[in-house]
C-alpha positions, 0 to 999 in steps of 0.5 A: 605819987606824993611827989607828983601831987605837990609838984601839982599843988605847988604849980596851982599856987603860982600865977600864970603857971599852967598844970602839965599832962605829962603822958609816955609815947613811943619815940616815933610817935614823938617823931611824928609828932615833932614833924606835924608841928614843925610843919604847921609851924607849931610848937610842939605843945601848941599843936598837941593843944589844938588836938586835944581842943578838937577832940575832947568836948567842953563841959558845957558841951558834954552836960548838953548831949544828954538832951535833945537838939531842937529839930530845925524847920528845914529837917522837919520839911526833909523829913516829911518829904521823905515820909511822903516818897515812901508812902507814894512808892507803897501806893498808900498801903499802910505798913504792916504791924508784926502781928498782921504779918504773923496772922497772913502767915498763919493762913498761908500756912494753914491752906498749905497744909490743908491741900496735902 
C-alpha cells in the first residue's frame, strides 16, 4: 500500500499527469469492453470515462439532492388538474380519515351482532 501511495504522490506532483483508477475485471468484460469502444470509435479510457461522467453525480450535484427542486408552474396546473379529476369522479365526498372508517365499522359490526 506504501507504494501505491507514492506512486500517487509522485503522479500529483507532475503537471498534466492525471490520477489513474486502476480496477480488476473479468477478461470478458474487458472484451466487451474493447469492442464498445471500438465501435463508438473510442479508446478504451475515453469510453470507460464518459460512463463514469454519466453515472457518477458531481459535487454540486450531490450537495443539490438534499434539498428541494422549486416545483414548476406547469407541475403545479398538472397537479391541481389531477386533484380536481379525483374530487369529480368522488362526486365532492370528502375523503374518509382512518378513525371515520373504524367508527363506520364499529356500527356496522355492532347491528351485526345485535340481529343474532
Amino acid at each position: 500500500m506504501a507504494m501505491q501511495n507514492q506512486y500517487n504522490d509522485s503522479q500529483r506532483r507532475l503537471p498534466g499527469k492525471r490520477p489513474r483508477l486502476m480496477i480488476d475485471i473479468s477478461p470478458e468484460l474487458r472484451r466487451r469492453i474493447k469492442v464498445a469502444a471500438a465501435q463508438k470509435d473510442l479508446s478504451v479510457n475515453e469510453y470507460v470515462g464518459r460512463i463514469l461522467e454519466e453515472a457518477v453525480p458531481s459535487e454540486k450535484a450531490s450537495a443539490a439532492e438534499g434539498q428541494p427542486r422549486p416545483v414548476s408552474r406547469e407541475s403545479l396546473e398538472r397537479l391541481l388538474r389531477t386533484r380536481e379529476q379525483i374530487m369529480q369522479r368522488r362526486q365532492g365526498r370528502p375523503f374518509s380519515d382512518s378513525t371515520e372508517i373504524i367508527r363506520q365499522m364499529r356500527e356496522e359490526r355492532s347491528k351485526y351482532l345485535g340481529e343474532l
